[in-house]
N, C-alpha and C positions, 0 to 999 in steps of 0.2 A: 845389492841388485839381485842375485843368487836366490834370496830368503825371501824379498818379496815375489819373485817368479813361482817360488816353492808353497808359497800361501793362499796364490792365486792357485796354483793347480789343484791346491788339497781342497778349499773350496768349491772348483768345478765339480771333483770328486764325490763329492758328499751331496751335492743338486741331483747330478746324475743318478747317484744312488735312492735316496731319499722322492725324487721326484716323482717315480713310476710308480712307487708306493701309496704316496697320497692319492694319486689320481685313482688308482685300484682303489680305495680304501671307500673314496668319493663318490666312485659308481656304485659299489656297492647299496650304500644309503638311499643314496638315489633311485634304483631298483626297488629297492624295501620300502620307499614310501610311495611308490607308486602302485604297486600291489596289494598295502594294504597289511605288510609285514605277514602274509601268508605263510613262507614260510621257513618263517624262524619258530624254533619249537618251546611246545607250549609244555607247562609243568604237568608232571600226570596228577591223575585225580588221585584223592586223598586213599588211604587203603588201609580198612580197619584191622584190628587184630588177629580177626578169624580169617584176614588174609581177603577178602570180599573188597569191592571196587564201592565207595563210599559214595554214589549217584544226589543222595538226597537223605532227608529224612525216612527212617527205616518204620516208622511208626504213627498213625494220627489217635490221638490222644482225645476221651470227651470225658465229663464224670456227670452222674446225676446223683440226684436224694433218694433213697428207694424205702427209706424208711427212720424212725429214730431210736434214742434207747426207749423213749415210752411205749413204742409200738411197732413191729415188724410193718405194717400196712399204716398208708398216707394219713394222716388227717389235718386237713389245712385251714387255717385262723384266715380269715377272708370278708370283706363288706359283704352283708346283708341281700343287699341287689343283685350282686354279681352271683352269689349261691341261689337263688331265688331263678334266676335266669338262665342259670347251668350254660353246659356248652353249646355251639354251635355241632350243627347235625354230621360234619365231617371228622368229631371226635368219636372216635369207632370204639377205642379203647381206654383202661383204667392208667395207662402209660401217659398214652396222650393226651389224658384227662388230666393228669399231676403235670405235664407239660402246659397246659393253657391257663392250668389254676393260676403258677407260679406267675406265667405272663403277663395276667389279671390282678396283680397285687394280694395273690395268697401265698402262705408262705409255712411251714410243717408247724403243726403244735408238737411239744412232748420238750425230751430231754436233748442230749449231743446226738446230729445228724449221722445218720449212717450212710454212705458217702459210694458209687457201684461207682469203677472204672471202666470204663469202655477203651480196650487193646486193640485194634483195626493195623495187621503186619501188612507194609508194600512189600517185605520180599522175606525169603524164611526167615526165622531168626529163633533165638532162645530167649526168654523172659526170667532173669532168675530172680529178682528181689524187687518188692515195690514200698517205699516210704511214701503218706500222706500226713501233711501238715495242716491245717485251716488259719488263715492268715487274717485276721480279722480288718477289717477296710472302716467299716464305722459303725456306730450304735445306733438304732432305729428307736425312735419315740414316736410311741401308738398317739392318736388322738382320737374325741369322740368325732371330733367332725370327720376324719375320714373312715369311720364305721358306720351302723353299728356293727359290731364284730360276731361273727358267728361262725358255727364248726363246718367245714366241707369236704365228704369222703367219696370215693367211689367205689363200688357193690361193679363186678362184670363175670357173668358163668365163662366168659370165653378168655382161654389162656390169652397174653399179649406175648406176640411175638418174640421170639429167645434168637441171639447173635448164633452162630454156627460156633462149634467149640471142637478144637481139636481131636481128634480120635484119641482116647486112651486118658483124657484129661478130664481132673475133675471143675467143672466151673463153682469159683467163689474159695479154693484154694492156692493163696498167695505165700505158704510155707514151701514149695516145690518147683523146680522148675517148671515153665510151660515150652512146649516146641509149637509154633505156628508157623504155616507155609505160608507164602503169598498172597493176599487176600481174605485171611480168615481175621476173623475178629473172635477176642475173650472179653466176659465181662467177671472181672473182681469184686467183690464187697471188699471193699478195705474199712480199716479199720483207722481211726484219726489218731497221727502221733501228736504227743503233749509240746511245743515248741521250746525252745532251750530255756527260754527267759521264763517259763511258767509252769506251775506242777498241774495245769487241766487242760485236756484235749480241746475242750471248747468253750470260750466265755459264758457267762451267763445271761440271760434276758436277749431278746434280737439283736440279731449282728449280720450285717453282711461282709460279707467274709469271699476269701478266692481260695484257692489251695495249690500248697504249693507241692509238686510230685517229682521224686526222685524215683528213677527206674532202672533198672541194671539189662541193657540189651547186650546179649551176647559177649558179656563181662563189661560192657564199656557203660558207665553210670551217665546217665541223662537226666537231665532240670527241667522241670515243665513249669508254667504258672496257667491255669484252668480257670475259668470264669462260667455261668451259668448263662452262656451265650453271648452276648454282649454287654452282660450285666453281672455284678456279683451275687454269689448266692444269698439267701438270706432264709435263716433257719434262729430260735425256735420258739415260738410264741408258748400262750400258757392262758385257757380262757377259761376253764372250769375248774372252780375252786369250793374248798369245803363249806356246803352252802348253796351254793352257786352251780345250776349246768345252765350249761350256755347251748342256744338254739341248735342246733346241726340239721344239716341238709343233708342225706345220704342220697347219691343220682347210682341209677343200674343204666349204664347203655345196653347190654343184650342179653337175653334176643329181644330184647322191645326197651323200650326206654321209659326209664321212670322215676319219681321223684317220692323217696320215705321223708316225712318229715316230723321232727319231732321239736316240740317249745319248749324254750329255756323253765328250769323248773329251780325254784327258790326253794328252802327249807329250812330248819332248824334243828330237828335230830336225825332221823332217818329220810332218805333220799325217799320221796311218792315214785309209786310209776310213772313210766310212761307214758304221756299219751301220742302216740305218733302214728301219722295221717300217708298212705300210700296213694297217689296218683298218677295217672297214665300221661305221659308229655311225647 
């Protein structure tokens, strides 16, 4: 009788205890989802090595073609029509000029592409090592039906406009650190690393291709993959051969706009001159 009265008490015991607890516990919850779990705290943001509050990407990334190993300056493999017709009158520059070509189904003649990074800092940082890859996506097969194929360069007296470069830096060397502050942009020539699997920087015959970029900010190494906008690049035709020059269209947008033109010339020992025709457009 004794033990059952003693089991019934230790069980009161332990409601009493335990009970005001759950209920505390209950409210709780209950607050927290009606608010919206306000607050309860939230994890801090990530915080890179330099000790800096990690907001976002430190960096926007672009690359273009500025040139190849056949030739410092553009020259682009391109239909017939579209060199014929040159650009539209809001192409100011020889920039923007190799920006519409490619748009238009042109694409650099010569050897392995020479590849400008475009650096654009959202906050300071240090730049110290850049690796470029070119990643080959597929091989391109010319036809005649979408030719006929001819050269397309542009001639312009006026400089095209140059990114803002850090005081005390030199642009296009990527052996040194760079210091950029907030909003400045660098542009690098790099140079194309050979991929593990193969002893050449770039295939041979047309290819379009992405690249892939490794970058060292602020000691912390960063992965890029780069496309030629929405599309892969596509680099490096070959349209004059011993024998053979193929048509080229040379366009001057300024100060006045115009069109050198010269016809494909056939031969068998020594290259004829040229004959090549300038008109006002």
């Amino acid at each position: 009788m004794n033990t059952g009265r003693r089991q019934t008490g230790s069980a009161l015991l332990v409601v009493v205890l335990v009970l005001p607890a759950l209920l505390a516990f209950g409210m709780v919850r209950l607050l927290g989802t009606r608010d919206g779990g306000k607050d309860r705290a939230e994890p801090p943001p990530p915080v890179s090595p330099s000790g800096a509050v990690d907001s976002g990407p430190a960096i926007d990334l672009a690359a273009r073609i500025t040139g190849t190993a056949y030739s410092t300056e553009l020259t682009f493999e391109i239909n017939r029509d579209r060199a014929e017709a040159g650009p539209p009158p809001q192409v100011g520059d020889c920039r923007q000029f190799a920006e519409w070509a490619q748009r238009n189904g042109g694409f650099p003649v010569g050897g392995e592409p020479v590849q400008t990074l475009s650096v654009h800092a959202r906050r300071s940082l240090d730049v110290n090592w850049v690796s470029v890859t070119a990643v080959p996506v597929a091989e391109v097969e010319l036809t005649k039906e979408d030719g006929p194929w001819v050269e397309l360069a542009c001639r312009d007296d006026a400089p095209s406009p140059s990114p803002s470069v850090p005081r005390g830096e030199e642009e296009g060397n990527i052996d040194r650190p760079h210091v950029l502050t907030a909003g400045q942009t660098i542009e690098l020539p790099v140079p194309l690393q050979a991929p593990d699997d193969t002893g050449e920087a770039f295939p041979r015959g047309v290819v379009d291709y992405q690249l892939d970029v490794r970058i060292e900010i602020d000691g912390v190494v960063q992965e890029h993959v780069l496309r030629n906008g929405s599309v892969p690049f596509r680099c490096c035709g070959r349209i004059t051969y011993m024998g053979f020059q193929a048509a080229r269209y040379e366009w001057r947008l300024s100060p006045s706009r115009s069109l050198r033109y010269c016809p494909e010339l056939r031969y068998t020992l020594e290259p004829p001159p040229e004959r090549c025709e300038t008109t006002r457009r």
